[in-house]
PDB file of N, CA, C, O and CB in Angstrom:
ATOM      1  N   UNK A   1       0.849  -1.172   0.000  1.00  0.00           N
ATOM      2  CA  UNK A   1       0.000   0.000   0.000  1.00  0.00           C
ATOM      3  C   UNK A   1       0.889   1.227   0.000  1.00  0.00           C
ATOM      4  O   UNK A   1       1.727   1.514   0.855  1.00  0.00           O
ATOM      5  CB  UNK A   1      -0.963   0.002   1.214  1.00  0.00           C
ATOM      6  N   UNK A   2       0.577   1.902  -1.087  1.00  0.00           N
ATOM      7  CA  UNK A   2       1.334   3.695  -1.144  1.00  0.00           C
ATOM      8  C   UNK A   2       0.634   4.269  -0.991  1.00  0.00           C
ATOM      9  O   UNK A   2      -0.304   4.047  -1.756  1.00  0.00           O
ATOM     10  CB  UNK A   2       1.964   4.448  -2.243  1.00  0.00           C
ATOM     11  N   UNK A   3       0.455   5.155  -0.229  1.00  0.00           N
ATOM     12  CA  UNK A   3       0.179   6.725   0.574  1.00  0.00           C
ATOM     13  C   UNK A   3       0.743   7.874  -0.190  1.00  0.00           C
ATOM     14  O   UNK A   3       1.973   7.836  -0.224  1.00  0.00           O
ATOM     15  CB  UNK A   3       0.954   6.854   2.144  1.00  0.00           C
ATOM     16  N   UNK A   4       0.302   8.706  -0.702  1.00  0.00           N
ATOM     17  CA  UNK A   4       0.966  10.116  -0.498  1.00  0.00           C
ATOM     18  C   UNK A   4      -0.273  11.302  -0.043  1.00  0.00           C
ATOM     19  O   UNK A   4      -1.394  10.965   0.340  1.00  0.00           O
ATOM     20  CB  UNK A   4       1.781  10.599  -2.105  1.00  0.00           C
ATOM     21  N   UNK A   5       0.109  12.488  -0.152  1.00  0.00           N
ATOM     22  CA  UNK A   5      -0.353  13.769   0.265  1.00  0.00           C
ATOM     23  C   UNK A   5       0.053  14.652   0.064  1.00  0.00           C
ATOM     24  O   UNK A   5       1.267  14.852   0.112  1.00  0.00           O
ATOM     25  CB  UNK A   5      -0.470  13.976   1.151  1.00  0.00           C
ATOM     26  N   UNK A   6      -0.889  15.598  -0.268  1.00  0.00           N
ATOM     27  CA  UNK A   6      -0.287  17.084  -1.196  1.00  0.00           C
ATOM     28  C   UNK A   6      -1.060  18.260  -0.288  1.00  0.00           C
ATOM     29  O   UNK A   6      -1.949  18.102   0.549  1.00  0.00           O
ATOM     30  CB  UNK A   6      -0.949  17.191  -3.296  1.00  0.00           C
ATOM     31  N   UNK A   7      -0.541  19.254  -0.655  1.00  0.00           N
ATOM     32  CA  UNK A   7      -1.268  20.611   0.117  1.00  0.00           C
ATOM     33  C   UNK A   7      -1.535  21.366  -1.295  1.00  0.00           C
ATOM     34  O   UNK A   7      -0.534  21.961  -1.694  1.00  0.00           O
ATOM     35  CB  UNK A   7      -0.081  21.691   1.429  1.00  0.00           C
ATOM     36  N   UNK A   8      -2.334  21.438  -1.884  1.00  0.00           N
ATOM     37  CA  UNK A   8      -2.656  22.455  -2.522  1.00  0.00           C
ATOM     38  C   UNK A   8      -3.989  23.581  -2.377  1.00  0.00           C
ATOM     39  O   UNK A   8      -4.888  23.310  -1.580  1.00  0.00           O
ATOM     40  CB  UNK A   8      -2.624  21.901  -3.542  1.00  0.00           C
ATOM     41  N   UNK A   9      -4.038  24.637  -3.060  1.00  0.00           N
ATOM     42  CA  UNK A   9      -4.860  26.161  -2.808  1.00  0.00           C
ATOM     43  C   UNK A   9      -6.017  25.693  -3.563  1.00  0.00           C
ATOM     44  O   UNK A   9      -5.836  24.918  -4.502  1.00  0.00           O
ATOM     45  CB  UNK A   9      -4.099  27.812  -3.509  1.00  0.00           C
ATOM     46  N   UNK A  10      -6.941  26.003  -3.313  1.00  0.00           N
ATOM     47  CA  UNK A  10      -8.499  25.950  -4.081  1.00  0.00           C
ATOM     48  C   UNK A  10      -9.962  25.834  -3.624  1.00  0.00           C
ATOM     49  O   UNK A  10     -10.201  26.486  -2.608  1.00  0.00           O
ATOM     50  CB  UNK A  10      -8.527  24.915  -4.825  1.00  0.00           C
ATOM     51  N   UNK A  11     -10.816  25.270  -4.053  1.00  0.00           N
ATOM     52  CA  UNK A  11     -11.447  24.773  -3.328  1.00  0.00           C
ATOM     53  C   UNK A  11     -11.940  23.200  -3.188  1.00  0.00           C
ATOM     54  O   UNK A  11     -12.641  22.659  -4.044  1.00  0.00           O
ATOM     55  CB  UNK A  11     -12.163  25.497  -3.428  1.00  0.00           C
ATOM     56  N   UNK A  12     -11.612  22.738  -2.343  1.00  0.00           N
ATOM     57  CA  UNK A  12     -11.627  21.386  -1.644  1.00  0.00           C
ATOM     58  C   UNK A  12     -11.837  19.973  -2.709  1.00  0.00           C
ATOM     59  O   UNK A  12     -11.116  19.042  -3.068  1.00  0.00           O
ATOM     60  CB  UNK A  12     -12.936  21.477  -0.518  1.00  0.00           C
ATOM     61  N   UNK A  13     -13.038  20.346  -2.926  1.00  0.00           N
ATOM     62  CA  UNK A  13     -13.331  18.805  -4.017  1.00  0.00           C
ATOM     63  C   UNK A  13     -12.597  18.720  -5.221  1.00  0.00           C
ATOM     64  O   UNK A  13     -11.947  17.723  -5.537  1.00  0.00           O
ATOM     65  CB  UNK A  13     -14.921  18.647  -4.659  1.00  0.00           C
ATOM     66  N   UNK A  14     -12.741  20.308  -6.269  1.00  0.00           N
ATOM     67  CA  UNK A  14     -12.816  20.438  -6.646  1.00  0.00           C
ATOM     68  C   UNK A  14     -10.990  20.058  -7.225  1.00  0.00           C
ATOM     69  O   UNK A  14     -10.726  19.721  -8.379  1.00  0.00           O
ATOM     70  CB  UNK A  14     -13.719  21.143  -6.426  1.00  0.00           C
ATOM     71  N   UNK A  15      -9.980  20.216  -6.147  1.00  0.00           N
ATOM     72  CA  UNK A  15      -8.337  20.038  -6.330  1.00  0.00           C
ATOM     73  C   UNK A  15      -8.483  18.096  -6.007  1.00  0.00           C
ATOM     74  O   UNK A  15      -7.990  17.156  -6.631  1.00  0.00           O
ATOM     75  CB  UNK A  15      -7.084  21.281  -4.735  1.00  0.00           C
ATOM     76  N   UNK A  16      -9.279  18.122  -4.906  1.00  0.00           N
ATOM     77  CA  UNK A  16      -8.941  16.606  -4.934  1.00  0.00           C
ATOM     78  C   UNK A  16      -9.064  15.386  -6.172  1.00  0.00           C
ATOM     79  O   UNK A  16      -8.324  14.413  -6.311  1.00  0.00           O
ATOM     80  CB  UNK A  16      -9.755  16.158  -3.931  1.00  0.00           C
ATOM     81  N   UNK A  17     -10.407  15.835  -7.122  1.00  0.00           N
ATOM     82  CA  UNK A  17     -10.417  15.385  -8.215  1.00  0.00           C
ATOM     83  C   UNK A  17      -9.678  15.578  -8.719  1.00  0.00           C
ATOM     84  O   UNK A  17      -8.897  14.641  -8.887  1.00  0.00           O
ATOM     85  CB  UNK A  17     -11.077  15.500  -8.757  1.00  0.00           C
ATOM     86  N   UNK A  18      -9.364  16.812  -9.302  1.00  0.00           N
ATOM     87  CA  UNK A  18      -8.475  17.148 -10.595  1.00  0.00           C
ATOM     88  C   UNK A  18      -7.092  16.417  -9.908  1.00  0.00           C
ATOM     89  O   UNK A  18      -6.623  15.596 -10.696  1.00  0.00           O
ATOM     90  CB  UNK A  18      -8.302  19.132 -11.052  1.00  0.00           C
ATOM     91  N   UNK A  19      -6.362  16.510  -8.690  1.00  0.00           N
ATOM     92  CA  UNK A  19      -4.975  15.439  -8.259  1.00  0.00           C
ATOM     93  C   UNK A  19      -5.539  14.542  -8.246  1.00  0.00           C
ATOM     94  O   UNK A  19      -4.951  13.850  -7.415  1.00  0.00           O
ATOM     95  CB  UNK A  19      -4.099  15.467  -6.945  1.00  0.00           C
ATOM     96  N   UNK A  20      -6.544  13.868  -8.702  1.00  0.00           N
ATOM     97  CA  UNK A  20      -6.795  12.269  -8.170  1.00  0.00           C
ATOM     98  C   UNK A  20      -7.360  11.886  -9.639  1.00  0.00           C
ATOM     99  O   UNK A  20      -8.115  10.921  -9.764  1.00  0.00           O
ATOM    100  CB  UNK A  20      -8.118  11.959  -6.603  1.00  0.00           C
ATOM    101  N   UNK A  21      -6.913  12.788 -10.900  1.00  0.00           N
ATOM    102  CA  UNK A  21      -7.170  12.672 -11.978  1.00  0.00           C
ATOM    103  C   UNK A  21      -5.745  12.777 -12.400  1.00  0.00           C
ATOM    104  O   UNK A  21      -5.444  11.753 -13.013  1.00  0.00           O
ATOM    105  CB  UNK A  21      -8.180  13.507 -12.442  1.00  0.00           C
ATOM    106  N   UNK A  22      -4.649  13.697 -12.304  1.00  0.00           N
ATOM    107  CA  UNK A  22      -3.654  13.776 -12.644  1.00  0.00           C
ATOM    108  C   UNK A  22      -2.255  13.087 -12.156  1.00  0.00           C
ATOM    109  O   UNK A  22      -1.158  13.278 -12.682  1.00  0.00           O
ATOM    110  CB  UNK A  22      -3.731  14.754 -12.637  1.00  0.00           C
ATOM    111  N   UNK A  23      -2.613  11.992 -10.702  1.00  0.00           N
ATOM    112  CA  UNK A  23      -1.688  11.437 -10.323  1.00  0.00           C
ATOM    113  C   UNK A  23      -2.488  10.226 -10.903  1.00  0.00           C
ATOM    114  O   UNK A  23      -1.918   9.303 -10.321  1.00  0.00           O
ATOM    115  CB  UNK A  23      -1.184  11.640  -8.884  1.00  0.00           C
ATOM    116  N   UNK A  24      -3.324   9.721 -11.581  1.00  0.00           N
ATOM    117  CA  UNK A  24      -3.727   8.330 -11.429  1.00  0.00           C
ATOM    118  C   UNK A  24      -3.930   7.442 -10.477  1.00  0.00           C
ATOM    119  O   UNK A  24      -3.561   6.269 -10.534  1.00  0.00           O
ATOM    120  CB  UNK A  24      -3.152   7.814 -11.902  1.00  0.00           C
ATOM    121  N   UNK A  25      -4.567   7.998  -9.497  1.00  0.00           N
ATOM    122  CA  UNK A  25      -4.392   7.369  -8.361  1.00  0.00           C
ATOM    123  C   UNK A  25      -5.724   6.193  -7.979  1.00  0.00           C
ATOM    124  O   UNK A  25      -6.866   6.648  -8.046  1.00  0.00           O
ATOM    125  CB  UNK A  25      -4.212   8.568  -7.314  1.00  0.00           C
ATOM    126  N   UNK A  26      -5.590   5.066  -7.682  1.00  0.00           N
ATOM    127  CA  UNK A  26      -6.913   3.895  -7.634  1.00  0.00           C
ATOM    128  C   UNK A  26      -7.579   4.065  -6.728  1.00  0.00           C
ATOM    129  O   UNK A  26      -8.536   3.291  -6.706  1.00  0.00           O
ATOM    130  CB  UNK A  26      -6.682   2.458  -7.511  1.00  0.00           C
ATOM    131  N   UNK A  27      -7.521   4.847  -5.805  1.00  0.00           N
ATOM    132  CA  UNK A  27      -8.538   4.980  -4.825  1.00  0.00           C
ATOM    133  C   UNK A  27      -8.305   6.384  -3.972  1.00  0.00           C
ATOM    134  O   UNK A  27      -7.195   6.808  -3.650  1.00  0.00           O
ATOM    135  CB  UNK A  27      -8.505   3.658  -3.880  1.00  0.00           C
ATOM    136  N   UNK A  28      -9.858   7.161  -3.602  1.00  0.00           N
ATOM    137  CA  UNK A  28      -9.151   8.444  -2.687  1.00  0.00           C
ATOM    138  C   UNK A  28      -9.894   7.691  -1.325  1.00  0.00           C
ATOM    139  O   UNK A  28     -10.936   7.036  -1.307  1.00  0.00           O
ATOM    140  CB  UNK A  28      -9.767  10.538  -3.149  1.00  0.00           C
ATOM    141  N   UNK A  29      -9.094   7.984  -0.352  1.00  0.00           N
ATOM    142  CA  UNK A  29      -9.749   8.077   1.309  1.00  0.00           C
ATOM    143  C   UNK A  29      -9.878   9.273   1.860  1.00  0.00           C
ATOM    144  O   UNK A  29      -8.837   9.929   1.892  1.00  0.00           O
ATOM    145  CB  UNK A  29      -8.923   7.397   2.404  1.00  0.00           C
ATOM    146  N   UNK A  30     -10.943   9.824   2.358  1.00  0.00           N
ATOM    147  CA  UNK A  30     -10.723  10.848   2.675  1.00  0.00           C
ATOM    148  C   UNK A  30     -11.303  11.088   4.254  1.00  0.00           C
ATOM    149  O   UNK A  30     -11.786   9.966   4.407  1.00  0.00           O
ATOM    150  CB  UNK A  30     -11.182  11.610   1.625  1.00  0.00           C
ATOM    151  N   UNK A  31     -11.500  11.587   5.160  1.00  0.00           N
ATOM    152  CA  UNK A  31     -12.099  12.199   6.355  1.00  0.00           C
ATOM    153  C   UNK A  31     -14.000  12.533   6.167  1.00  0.00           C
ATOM    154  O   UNK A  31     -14.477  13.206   5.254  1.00  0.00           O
ATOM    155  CB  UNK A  31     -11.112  13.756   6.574  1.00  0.00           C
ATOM    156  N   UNK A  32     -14.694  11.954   7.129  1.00  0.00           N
ATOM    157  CA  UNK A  32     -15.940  13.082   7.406  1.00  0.00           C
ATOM    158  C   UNK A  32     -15.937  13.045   8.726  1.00  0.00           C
ATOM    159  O   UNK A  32     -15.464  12.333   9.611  1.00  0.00           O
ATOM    160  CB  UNK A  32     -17.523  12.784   6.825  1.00  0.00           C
ATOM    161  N   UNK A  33     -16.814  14.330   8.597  1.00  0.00           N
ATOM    162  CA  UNK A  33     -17.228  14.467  10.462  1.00  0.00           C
ATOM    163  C   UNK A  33     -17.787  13.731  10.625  1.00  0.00           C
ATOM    164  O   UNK A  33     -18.393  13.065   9.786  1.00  0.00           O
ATOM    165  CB  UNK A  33     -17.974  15.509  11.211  1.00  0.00           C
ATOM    166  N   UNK A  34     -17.765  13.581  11.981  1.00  0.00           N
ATOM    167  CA  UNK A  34     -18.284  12.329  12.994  1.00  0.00           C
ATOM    168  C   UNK A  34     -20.010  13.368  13.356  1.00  0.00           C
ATOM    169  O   UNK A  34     -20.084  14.550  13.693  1.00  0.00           O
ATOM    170  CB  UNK A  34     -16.768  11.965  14.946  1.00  0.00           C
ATOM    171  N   UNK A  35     -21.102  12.432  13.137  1.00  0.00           N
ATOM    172  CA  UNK A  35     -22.202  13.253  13.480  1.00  0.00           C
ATOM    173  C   UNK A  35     -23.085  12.593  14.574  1.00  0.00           C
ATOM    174  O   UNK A  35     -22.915  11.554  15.212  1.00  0.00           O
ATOM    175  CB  UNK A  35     -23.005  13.551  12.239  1.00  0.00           C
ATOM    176  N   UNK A  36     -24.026  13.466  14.595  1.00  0.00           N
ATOM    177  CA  UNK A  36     -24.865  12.377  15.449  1.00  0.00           C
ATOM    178  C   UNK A  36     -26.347  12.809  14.804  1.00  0.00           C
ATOM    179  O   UNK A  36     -26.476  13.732  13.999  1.00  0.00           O
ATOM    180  CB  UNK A  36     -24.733  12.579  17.435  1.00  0.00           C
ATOM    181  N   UNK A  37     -27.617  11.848  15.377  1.00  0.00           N
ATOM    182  CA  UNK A  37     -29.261  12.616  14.856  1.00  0.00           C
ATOM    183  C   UNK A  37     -29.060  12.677  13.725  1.00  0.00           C
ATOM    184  O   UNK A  37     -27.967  12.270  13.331  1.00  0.00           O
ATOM    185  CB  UNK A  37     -29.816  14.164  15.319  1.00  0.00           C
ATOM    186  N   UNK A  38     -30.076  13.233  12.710  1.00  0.00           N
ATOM    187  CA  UNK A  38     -30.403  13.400  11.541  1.00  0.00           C
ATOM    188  C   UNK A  38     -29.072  13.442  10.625  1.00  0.00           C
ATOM    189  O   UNK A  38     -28.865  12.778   9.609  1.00  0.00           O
ATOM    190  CB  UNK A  38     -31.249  14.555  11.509  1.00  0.00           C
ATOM    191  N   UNK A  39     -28.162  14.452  11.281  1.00  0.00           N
ATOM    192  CA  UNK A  39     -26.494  14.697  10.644  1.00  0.00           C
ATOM    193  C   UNK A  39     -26.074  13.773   9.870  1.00  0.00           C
ATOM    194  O   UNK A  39     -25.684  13.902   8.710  1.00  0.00           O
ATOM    195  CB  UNK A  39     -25.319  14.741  11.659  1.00  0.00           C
ATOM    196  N   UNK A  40     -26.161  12.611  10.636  1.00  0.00           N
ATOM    197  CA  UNK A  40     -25.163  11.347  10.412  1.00  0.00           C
ATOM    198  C   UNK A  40     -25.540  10.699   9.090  1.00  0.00           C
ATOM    199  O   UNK A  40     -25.132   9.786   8.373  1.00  0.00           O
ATOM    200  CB  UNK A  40     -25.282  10.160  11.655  1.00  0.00           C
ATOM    201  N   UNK A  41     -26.731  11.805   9.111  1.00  0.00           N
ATOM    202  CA  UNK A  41     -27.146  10.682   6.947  1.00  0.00           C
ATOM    203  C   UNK A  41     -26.471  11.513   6.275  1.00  0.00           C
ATOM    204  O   UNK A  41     -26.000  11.127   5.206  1.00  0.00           O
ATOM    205  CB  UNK A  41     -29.234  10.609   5.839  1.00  0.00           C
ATOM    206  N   UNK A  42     -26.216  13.020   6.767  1.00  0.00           N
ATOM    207  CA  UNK A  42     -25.588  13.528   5.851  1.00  0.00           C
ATOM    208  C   UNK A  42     -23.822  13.887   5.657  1.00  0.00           C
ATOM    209  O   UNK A  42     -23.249  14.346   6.644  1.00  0.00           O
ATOM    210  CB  UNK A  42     -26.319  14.494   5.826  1.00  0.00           C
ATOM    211  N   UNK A  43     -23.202  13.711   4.662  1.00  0.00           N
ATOM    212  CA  UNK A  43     -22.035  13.920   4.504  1.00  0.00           C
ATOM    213  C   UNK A  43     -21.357  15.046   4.422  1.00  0.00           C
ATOM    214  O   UNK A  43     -22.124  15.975   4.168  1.00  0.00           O
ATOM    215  CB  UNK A  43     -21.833  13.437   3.773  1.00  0.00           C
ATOM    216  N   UNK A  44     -20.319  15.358   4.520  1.00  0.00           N
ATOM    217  CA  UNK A  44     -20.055  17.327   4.816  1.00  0.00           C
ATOM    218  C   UNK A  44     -20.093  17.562   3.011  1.00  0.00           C
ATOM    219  O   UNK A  44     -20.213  16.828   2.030  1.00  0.00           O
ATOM    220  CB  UNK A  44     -17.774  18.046   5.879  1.00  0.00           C
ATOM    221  N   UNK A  45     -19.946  18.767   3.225  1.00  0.00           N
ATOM    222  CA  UNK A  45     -20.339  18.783   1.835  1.00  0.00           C
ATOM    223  C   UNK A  45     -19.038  18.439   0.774  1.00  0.00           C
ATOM    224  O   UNK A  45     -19.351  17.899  -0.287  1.00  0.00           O
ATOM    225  CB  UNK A  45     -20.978  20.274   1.553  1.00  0.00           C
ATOM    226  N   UNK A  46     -17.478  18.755   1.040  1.00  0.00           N
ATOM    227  CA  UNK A  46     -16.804  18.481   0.311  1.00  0.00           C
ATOM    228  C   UNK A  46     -16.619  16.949  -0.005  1.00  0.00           C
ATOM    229  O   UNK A  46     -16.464  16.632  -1.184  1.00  0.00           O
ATOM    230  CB  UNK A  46     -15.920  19.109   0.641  1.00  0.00           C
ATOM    231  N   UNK A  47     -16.626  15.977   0.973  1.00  0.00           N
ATOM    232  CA  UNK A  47     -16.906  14.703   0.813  1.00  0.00           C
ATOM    233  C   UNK A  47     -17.654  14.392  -0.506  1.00  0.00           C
ATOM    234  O   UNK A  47     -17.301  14.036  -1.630  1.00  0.00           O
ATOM    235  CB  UNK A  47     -17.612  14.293   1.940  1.00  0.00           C
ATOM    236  N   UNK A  48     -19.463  14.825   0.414  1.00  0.00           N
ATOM    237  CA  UNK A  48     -20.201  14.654  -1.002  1.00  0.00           C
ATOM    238  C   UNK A  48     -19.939  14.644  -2.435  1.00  0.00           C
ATOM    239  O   UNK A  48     -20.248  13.738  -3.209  1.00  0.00           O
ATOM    240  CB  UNK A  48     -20.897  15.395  -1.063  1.00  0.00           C
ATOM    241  N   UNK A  49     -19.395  15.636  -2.693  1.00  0.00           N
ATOM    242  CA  UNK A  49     -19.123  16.480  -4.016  1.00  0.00           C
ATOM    243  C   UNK A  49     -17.992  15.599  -4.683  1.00  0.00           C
ATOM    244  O   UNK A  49     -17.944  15.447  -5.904  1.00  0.00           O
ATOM    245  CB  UNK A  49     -18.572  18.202  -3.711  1.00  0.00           C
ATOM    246  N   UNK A  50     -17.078  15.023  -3.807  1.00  0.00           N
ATOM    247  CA  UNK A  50     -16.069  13.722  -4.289  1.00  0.00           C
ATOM    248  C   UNK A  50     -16.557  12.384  -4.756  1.00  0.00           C
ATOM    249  O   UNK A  50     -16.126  11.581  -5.584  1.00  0.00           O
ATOM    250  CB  UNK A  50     -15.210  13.295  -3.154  1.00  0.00           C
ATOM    251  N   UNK A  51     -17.959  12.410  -3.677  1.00  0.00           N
ATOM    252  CA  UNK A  51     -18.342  11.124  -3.877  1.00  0.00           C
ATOM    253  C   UNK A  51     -19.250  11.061  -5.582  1.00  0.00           C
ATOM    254  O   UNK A  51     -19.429  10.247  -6.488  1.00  0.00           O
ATOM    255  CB  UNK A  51     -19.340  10.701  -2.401  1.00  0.00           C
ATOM    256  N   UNK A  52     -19.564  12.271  -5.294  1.00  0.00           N
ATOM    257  CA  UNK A  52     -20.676  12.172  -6.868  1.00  0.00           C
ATOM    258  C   UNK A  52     -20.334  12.673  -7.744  1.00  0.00           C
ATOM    259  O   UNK A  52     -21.169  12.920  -8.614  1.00  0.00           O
ATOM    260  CB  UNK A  52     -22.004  12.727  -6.985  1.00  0.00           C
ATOM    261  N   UNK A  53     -18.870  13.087  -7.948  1.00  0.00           N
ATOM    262  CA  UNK A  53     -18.342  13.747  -9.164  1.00  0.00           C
ATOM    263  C   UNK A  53     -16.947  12.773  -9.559  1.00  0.00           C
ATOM    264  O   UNK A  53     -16.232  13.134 -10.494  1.00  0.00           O
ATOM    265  CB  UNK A  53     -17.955  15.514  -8.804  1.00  0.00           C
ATOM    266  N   UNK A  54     -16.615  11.488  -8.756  1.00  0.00           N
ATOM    267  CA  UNK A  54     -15.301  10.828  -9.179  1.00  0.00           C
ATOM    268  C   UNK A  54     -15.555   9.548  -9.337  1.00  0.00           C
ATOM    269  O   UNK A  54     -16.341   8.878  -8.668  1.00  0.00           O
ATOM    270  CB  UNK A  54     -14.163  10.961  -8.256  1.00  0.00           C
ATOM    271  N   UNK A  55     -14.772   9.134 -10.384  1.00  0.00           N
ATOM    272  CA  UNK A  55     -14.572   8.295 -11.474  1.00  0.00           C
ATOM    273  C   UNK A  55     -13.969   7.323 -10.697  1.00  0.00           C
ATOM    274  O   UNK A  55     -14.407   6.227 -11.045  1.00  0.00           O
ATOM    275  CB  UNK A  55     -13.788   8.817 -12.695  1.00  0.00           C
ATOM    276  N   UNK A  56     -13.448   7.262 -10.119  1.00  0.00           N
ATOM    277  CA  UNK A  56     -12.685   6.104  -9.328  1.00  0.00           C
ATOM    278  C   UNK A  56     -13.299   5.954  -7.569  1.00  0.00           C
ATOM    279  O   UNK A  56     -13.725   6.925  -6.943  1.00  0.00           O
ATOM    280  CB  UNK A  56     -10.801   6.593  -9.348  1.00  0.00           C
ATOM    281  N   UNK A  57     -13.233   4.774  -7.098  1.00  0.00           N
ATOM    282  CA  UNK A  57     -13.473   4.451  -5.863  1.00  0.00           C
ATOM    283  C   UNK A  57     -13.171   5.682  -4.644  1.00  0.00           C
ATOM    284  O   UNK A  57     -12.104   6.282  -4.514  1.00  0.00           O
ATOM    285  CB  UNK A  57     -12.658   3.215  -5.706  1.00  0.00           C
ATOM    286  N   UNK A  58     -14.240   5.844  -3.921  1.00  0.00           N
ATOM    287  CA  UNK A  58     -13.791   6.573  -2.681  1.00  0.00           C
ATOM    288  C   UNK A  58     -14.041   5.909  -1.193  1.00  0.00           C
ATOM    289  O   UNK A  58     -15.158   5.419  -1.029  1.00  0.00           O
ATOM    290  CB  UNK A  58     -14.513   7.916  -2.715  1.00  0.00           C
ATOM    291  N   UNK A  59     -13.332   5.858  -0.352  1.00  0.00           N
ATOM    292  CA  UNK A  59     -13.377   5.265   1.165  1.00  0.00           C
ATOM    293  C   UNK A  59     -13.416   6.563   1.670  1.00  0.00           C
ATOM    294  O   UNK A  59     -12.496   7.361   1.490  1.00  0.00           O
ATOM    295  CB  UNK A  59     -12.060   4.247   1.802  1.00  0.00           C
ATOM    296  N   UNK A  60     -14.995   6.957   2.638  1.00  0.00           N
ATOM    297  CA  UNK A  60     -14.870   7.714   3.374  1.00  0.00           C
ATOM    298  C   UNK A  60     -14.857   7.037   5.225  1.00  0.00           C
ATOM    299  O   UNK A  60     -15.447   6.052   5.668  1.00  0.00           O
ATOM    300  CB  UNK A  60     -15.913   8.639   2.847  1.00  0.00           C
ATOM    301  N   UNK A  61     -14.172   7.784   5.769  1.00  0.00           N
ATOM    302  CA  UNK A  61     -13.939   7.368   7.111  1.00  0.00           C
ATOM    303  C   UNK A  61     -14.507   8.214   8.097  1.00  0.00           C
ATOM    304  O   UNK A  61     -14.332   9.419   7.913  1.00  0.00           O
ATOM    305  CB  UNK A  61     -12.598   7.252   7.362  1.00  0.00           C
ATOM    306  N   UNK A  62     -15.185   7.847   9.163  1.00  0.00           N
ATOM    307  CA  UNK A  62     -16.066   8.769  10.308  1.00  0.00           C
ATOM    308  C   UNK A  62     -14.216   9.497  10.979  1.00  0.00           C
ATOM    309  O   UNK A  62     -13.259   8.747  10.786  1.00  0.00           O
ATOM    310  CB  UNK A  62     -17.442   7.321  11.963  1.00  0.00           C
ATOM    311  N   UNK A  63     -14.054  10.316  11.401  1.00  0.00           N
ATOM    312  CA  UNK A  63     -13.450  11.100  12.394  1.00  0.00           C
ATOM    313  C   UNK A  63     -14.123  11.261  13.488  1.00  0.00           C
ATOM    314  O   UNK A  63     -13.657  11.937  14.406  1.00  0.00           O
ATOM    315  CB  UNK A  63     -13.149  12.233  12.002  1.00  0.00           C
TER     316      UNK A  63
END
């Protein structure tokens, strides 16, 4: 298993695709908040926006 991580400027989903388009990478993992009540159906929004705009597999993980 290889890992990497980048810091780049933008806004959120929108860099993670485009690097997760330009490194070729097979899978993104990324962070959501931990919720509770009604919350917990919903995903934060940059998550979301990964999940329904990318082409390749995503693992999201509770924090």
């Amino acid at each position: 298993l290889s890992v990497e991580k980048w810091i780049v400027k933008g806004h959120p989903a929108e860099e993670i695709l485009k690097l997760a388009d330009e490194q070729s990478v097979d899978m993104i993992v990324m962070g959501t908040l931990g919720r509770s009540g009604i919350e917990k159906f919903v995903l934060g929004s940059v998550a979301d926006k990964v999940i329904r705009n990318s082409r390749i597999p995503v693992l999201t993980v509770r924090r």
